[in-house]
C-alpha positions as CSV (number, residue, x, y, z in Angstrom):
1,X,-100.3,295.4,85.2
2,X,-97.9,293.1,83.9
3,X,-98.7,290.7,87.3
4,X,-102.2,291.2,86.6
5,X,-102.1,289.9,82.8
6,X,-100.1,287.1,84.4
7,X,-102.3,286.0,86.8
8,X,-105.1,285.8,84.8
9,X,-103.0,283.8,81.7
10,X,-103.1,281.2,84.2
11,X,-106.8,281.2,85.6
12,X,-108.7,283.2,83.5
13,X,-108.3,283.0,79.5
14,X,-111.2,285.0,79.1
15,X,-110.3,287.9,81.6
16,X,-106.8,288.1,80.0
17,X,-108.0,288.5,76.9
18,X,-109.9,291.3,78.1
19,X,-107.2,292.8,79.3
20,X,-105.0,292.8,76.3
21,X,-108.5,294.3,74.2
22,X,-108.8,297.3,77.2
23,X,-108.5,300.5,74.9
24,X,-106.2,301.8,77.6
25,X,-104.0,298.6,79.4
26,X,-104.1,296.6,76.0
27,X,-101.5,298.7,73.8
28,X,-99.5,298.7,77.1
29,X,-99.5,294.9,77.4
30,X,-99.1,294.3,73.8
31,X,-96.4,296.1,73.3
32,X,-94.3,294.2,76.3
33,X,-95.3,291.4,74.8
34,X,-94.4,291.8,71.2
35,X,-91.5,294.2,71.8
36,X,-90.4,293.9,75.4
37,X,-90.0,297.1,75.6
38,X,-91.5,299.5,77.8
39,X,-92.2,303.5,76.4
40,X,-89.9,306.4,78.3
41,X,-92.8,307.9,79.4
42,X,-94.0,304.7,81.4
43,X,-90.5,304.3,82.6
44,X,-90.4,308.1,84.1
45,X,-93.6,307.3,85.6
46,X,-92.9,304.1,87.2
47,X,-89.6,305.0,88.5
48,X,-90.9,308.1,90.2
49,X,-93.7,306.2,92.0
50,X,-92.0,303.6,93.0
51,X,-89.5,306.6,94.4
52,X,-91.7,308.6,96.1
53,X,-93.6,305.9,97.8
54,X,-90.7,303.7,99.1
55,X,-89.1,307.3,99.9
56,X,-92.3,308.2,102.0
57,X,-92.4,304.4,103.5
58,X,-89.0,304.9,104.7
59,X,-89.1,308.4,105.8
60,X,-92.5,308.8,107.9
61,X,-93.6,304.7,108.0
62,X,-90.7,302.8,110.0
63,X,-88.5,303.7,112.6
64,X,-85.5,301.3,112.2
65,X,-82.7,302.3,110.3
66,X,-82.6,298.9,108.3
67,X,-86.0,298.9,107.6
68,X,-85.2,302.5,106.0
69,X,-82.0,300.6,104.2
70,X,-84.3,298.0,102.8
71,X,-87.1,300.1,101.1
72,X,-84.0,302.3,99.2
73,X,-82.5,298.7,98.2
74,X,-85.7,297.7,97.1
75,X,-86.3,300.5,95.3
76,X,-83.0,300.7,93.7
77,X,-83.5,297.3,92.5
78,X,-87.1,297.8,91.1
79,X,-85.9,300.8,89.4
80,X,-82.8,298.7,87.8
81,X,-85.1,296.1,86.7
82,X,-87.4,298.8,85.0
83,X,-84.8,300.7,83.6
84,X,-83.0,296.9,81.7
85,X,-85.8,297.1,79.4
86,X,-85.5,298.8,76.1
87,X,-87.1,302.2,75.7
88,X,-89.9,301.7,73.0
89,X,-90.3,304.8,70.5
């Protein structure tokens, strides 16, 4: 989401600004912006996707043991970056 509203601050002004006024994704995206903060119950959600499909990815997906290595670092890493944010209330 956050790519998305990125992407589209730099081509689109019109599309981003529909994207911050979605009823749903707006509040989302305002709030990073404002507060950069991200709520616990978009953190839980984030960090047990991003779990579950790197988990799956290295489990069934690749043979190669550092392949396997790679999508738990990655993971690891994408849940440390989630998890710096502040929790918003």
């Amino acid at each position: 989401l956050l790519l998305a509203a990125g992407a589209f601050l730099k081509s689109s002004p019109r599309w981003y600004r529909w994207l911050l006024q979605h009823r749903v994704l707006g509040p989302y995206l305002r709030n990073f912006l404002l507060h950069k903060a991200i709520p616990l119950k978009v953190k839980v959600i984030s960090v047990s996707l991003v779990w579950i499909t790197l988990s799956y990815c290295a489990v069934f997906l690749v043979e190669h043991l550092m392949f396997r290595l790679l999508f738990v670092l990655l993971a690891a890493g994408i849940t440390i970056h989630i998890l710096s944010y502040r929790t918003l209330r």
